[in-house]
N, C-alpha and C positions, 0 to 999 in steps of 0.2 A: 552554586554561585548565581549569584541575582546578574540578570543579563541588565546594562543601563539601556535606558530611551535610548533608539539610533531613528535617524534620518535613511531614506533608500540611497543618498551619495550623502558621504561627508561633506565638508565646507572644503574648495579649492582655494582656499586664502594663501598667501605666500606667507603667510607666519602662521606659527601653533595658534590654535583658537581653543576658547574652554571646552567644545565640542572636544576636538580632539584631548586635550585631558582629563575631561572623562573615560576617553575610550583608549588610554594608555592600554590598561591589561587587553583589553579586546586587541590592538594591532599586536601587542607583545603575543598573544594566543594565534593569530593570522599567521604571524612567522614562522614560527614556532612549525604548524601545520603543512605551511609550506617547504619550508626546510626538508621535514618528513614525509612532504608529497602525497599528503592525505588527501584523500576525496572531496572537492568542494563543497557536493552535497551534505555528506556527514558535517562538516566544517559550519557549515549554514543552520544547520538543523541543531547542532551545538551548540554555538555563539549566540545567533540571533534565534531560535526557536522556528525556523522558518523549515517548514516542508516543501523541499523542492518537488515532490512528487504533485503537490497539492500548488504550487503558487514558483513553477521552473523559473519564469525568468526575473522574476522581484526576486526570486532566491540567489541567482547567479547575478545581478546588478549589485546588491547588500554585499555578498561576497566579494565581488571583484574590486567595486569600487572603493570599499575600505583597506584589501588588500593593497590596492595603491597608494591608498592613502600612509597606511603603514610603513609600505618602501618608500616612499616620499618622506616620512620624517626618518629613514636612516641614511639618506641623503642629504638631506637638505636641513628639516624640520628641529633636527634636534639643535643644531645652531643657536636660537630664539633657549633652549632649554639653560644655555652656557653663557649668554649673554656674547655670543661672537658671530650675530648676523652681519655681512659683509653690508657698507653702506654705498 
């Protein structure tokens, strides 16, 4: 699987941004991980191509920060997807 161009934090926008759909499968893959309680590192090293052994904390900020991002649109984000953002 082709990993797409990421940024070291997603966009904090209060709506979906093209960033973030681009990187649909990538947070669907984060969950996914998490749900299963896999290893960060592996998770990193996976997704983004990033060796935490070789680049630890760019590898856990890429990680974590899109992992929020991901919980943030099964909160909030998918809204914008349904056209039912609260105004």
């Amino acid at each position: 699987m082709t990993i797409p161009p990421f940024d070291d934090c997603p966009p904090q926008a209060p709506n979906v941004t093209s960033y973030d759909e681009r990187h649909f499968v990538t947070y669907l893959r984060l969950l996914e991980a998490a749900k299963e309680r896999a290893d960060w590192r592996e998770v990193a090293l996976i997704l983004f191509g990033l060796d935490p052994t070789t680049e630890p904390d760019r590898a856990r900020t890429v990680h974590d920060s899109h992992l929020a991002r991901a919980r943030w649109m099964t909160r909030a984000g998918y809204r914008d997807l349904l056209g039912q953002r609260p105004q």
